[in-house]
Structures are given as C-alpha cells and as structure tokens.
C-alpha positions as CSV (number, residue, x, y, z in Angstrom):
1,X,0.0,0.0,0.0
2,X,1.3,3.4,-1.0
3,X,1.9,6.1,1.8
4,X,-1.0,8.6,2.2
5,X,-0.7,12.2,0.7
6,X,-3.0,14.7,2.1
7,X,-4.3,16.5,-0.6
8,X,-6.2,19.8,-1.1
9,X,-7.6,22.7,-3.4
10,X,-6.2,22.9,-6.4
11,X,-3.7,19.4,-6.3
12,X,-4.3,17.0,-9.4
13,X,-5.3,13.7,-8.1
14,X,-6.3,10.4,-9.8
15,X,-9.1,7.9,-8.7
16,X,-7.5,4.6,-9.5
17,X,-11.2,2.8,-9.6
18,X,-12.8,5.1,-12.3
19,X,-9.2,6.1,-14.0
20,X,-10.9,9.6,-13.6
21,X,-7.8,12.7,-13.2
22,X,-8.9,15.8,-12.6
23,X,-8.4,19.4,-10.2
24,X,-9.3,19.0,-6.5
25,X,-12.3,22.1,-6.2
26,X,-13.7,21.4,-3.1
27,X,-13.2,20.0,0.1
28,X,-16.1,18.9,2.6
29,X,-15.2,17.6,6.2
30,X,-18.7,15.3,7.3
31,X,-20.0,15.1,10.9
32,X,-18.2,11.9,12.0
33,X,-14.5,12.8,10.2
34,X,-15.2,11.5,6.3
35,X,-13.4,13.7,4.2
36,X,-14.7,14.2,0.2
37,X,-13.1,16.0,-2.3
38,X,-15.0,17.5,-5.6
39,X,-13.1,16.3,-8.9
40,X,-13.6,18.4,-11.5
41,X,-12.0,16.5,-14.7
42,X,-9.8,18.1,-17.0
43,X,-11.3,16.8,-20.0
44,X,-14.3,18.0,-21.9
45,X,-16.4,16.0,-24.1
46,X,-18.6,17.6,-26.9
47,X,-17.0,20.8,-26.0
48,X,-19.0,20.5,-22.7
49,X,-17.1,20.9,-19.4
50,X,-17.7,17.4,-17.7
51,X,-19.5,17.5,-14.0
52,X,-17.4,17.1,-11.1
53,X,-17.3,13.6,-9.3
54,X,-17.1,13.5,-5.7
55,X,-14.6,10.6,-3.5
56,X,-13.8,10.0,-0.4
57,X,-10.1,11.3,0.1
58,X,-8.6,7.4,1.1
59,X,-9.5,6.2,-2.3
60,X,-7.4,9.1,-4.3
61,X,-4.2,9.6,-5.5
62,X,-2.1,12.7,-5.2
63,X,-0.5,13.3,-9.3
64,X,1.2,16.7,-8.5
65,X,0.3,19.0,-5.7
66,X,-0.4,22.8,-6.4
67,X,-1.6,22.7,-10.2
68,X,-3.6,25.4,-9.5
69,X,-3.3,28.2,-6.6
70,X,-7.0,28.3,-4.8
71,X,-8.1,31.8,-3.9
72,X,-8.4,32.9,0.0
73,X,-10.7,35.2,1.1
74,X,-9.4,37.4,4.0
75,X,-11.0,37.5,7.1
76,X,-12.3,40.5,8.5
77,X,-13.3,40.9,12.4
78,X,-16.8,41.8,12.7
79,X,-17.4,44.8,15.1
80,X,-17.8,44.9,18.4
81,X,-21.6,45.3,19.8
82,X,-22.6,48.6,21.6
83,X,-22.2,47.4,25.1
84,X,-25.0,49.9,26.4
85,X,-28.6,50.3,25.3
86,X,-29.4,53.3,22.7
87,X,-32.7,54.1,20.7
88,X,-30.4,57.1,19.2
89,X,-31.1,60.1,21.5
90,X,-28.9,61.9,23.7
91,X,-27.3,59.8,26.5
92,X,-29.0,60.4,30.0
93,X,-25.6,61.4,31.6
94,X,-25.0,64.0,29.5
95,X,-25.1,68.1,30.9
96,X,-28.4,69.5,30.1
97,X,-30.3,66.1,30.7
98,X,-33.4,67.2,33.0
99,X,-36.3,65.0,34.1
C-alpha cells in the first residue's frame, strides 16, 4: 500500500477505480470525520465541461500537488456590539439632561 498524501484545493489527483484525473475544487469535512473532495476533470467532451465527481479522500491519489493556486478570502473581524442600550437620543448622563 502506498503512503497517504493529504491533498487539497487545487492538487491533481487520480481515482484509481474510475481512472478519472482531474483538479481537486472542493473539500467537505462530514459530521463523524469523512473527508470528500470535488473532482472536476480536466477533459471536456462535446465541447462540454464534464460535472465534477465527488470521492472520499482514502481512495485518491495525489498526481502533482499545487496545479492550481485556490483563492483565499481574508477575514475580517466583525465589530464589536454597543455594550449599552441606545434608541439614538442623547445619552441620559449627558449636561443639560433634566427629568
């Protein structure tokens, strides 16, 4: 048995079942730790791109890592809540406040 290669977005990866080779796309993580990856073949028939096929990650082979760079989205820090209560008037403790 060949030594596992993790694999990930954008590595080239062959199922040896199917004979299929395509570009990892996606990478889905299930409840109870069954990792799939999305397929998408590089070959297009009738000048049709062909769907992508989806595996479990122990039945694929890694061809040649990094074919294609996936794109990151930054993350940005949402902002912090108002810690007091406002309806948008003037603050009660400001000068002038009268009751």
């Amino acid at each position: 048995m060949a030594a596992f290669n993790p694999m990930g977005l954008g590595d080239r990866v062959k199922d040896p079942v199917t004979g299929l080779t395509g570009i990892v796309t996606c990478v889905t993580t299930w409840l109870h730790g069954c990792i799939r990856l999305g397929v998408q073949p590089e070959t297009a028939k009738d000048d049709k791109a062909a769907e992508p096929q989806y595996f479990d990650q122990s039945q694929l082979v890694l061809v040649k890592p990094g074919v294609h760079k996936p794109m990151v989205m930054g993350v940005v820090e949402a902002p912090k809540p108002e810690t007091r209560r406002s309806n948008g008037g003037p603050a009660r403790e400001t000068n002038g406040f009268s009751r």
